[in-house]
C-alpha positions as CSV (number, residue, x, y, z in Angstrom):
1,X,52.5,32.9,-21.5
2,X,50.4,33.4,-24.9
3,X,46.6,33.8,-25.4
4,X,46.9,30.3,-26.9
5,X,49.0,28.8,-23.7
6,X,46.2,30.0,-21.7
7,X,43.2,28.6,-23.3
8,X,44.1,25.0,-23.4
9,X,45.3,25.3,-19.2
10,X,42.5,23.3,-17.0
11,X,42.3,24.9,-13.7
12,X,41.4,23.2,-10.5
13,X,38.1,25.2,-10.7
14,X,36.7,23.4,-13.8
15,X,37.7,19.5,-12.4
16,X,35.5,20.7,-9.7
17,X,32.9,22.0,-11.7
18,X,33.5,18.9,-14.2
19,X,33.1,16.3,-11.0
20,X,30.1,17.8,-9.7
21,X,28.3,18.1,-13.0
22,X,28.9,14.6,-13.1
23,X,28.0,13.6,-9.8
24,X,24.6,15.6,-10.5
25,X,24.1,13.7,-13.8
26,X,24.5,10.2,-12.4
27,X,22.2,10.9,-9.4
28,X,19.5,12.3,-11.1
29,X,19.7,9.1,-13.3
30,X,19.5,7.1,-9.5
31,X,16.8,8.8,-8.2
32,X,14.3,9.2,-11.9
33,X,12.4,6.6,-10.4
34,X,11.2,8.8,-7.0
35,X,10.6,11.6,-9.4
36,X,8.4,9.8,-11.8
37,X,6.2,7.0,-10.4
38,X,5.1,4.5,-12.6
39,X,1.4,5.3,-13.8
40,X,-1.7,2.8,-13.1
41,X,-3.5,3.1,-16.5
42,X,-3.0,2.8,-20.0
43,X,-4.5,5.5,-22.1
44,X,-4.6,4.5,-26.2
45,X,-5.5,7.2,-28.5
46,X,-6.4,6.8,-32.3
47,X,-6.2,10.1,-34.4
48,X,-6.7,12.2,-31.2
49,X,-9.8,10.1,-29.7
50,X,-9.6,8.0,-26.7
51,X,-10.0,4.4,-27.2
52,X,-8.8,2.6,-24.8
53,X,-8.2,3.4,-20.6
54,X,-7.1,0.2,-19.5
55,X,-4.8,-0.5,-15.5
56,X,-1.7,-1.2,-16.2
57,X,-1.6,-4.3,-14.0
58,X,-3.6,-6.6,-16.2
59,X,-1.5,-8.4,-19.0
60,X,-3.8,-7.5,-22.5
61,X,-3.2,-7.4,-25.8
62,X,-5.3,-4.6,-28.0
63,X,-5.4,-4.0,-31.3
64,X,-6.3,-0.5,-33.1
65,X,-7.2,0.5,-36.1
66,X,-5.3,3.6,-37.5
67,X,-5.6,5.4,-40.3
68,X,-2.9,3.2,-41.9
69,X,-3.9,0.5,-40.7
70,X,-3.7,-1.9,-37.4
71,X,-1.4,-1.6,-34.6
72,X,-0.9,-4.4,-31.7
73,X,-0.3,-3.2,-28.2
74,X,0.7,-5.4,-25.7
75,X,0.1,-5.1,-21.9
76,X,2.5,-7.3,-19.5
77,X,4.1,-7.2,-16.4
78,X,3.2,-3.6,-15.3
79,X,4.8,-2.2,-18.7
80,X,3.6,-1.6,-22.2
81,X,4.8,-2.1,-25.8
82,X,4.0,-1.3,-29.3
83,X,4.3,-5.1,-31.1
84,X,3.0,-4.2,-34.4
85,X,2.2,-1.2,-36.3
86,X,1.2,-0.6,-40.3
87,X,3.8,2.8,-40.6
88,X,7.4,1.9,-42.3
89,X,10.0,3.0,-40.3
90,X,8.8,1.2,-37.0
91,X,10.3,3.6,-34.5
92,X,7.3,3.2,-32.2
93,X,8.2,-0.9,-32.1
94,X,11.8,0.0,-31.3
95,X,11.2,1.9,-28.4
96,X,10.4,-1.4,-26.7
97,X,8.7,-1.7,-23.6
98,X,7.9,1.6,-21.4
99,X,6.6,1.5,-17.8
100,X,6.1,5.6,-17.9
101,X,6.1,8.2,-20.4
102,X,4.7,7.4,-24.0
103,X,5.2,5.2,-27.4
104,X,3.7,7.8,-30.4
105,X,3.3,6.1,-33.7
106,X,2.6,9.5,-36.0
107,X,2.4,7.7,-39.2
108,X,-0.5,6.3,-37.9
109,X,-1.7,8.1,-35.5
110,X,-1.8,6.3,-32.3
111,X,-0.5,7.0,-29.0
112,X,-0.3,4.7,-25.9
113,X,0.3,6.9,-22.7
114,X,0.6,5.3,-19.0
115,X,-0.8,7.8,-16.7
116,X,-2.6,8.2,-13.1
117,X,-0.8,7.7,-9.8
118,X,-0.1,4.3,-8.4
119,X,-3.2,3.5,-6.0
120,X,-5.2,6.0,-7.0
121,X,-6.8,7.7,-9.6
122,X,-6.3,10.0,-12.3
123,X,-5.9,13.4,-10.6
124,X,-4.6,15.2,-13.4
125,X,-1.5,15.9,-11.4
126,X,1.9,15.7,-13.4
127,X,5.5,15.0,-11.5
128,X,6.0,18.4,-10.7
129,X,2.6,19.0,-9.3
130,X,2.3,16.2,-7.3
């Protein structure tokens, strides 16, 4: 058998190694939710200055001022959106509606994070602290 026979030949070893990657990848996509709890406050910040802290659970719409300009966040059903913003490419609109993690305009300068634990307060604790 040549050097080129042998590299193309899939062993029993690597589908087993190939199914359990797998496996691993869908259920850490199953269980994302248990690892990263869906915050209780909205945190919007304007060229690195907190403007806004506002629960999560209360539909609002806000608008910020950036240094290009205004930018509309919306506030509804336990998850937040960016609905407007001044900057051209509009990335931080098509990220659509979050219910963890964080929507960054950098054109403009303005971040919405949701953070805090459900039920309680801010403890400064992150998901692999907690």
């Amino acid at each position: 058998m040549s050097s080129r026979e042998k590299k193309h030949k899939v062993t029993f070893a690597d589908k087993v190694l190939t199914a359990l990657l797998a496996f691993l990848t869908i259920t850490s996509f199953i269980f994302i939710k248990e690892v990263m709890p869906q915050g209780s406050d909205v945190k919007i910040e304007v060229a690195g200055k907190l403007e806004y802290s506002l629960p999560i659970s209360i539909d609002k719409t806000v608008e910020v001022n950036g240094p290009l300009g205004k930018a509309i966040v919306e506030i509804k059903d336990n998850r937040v959106s960016m609905k407007d913003a001044p900057c051209n490419n509009k990335i931080c609109i098509h990220q659509g509606w979050i219910r963890n993690g964080a929507i960054i305009c950098l054109p403009n300068r303005v971040i919405v994070s949701i953070s805090g634990l459900p039920g309680k307060g801010d403890e400064g604790l992150d998901g692999i602290t907690r």
